[in-house]
C-alpha positions, 0 to 999 in steps of 0.5 A: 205943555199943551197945545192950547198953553202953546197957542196962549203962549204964542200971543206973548211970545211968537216963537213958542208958535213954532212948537205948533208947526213941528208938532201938527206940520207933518199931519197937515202937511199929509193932509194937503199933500192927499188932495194937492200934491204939486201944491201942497208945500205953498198951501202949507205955507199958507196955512201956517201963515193963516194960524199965526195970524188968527192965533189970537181967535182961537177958542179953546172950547170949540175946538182942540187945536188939531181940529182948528189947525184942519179947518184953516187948512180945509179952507186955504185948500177949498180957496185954492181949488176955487181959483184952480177952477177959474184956471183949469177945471182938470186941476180941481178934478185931480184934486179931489179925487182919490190920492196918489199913493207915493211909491213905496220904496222896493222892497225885498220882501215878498210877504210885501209885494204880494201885499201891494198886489192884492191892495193894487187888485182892489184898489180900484173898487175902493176907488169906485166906493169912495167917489160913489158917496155923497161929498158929504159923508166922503169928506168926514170919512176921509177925514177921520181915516187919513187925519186920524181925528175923531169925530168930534174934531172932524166935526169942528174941521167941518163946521157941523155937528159932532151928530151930523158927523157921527151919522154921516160917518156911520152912513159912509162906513155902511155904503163902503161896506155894501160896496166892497162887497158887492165887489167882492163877489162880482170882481175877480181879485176883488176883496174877499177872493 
């Protein structure tokens, strides 16, 4: 069954909405854990609490439901950054920075220490690319890349075009490029050394 017979199927039968929830959790989970860990399970809550009761609003030619489901969760989490910013500018700084990448579990492997030492070396000017882009082109980039949605669905999650988010995506794509390579050849260590 499809997601969009799922969603119809929950207006009849509020239980057939946790298929939703087991399918699309972990995927929105991931996507709030990027940007608020310390908060992501509460802002997952509220996201599911916010699609169960606007179920009855989706239209499923606007959007798949993946895209929708994102969208909720970019405004619980924008809701939420607000107020964090009435209570602590730093949280919301944190926030929207780069993830935290969890620590990976220690493994023997060389092949793979030597690979976490090289993404480590470049880690920083990644860093450096990403918040150097305007929040525009970041946010549909980010979004793509970590959500793994195309361009059109991120353009629903977004509220603009699919145009708009294809060209802000090829401009984010082409400013990365620039800047990882420019930090290859300036930073020892860098990208391509």
């Amino acid at each position: 069954m499809s997601d969009p017979d799922i969603v119809a199927r929950s207006l009849r039968d509020p239980h057939a909405f946790e298929e939703l929830v087991t399918s699309l959790g972990p995927r929105v989970h991931a996507y709030l854990r990027r940007r608020a860990p310390e908060h992501a399970d509460d802002l997952l809550s509220e996201v599911w609490l916010a699609a169960f009761r606007g179920r009855h609003q989706y239209d499923e030619s606007r959007a798949e439901v993946a895209a929708w489901m994102f969208g909720i969760a970019r405004h619980v989490l924008f809701s939420h950054l607000r107020s964090s910013v009435r209570e602590s500018p730093v949280a919301v700084a944190s926030a929207a920075g780069t993830p935290d990448s969890p620590g990976d579990a220690y493994l023997d492997d060389w092949d793979a220490v030597d690979r976490r030492l090289d993404a480590a070396g470049t880690a920083h000017a990644l860093r450096d690319a990403l918040a150097a882009l305007p929040v525009e082109e970041r946010e549909v980039l980010l979004v793509i890349a970590w959500e793994q949605l195309t361009p059109s669905e991120a353009a629903a999650v977004l509220g603009i075009p699919a145009g708009t988010a294809r060209s802000r995506l090829h401009r984010a794509r082409a400013r990365i490029t620039t800047a990882w390579n420019i930090s290859a050849t300036t930073v020892p260590g860098g990208p391509q050394s």
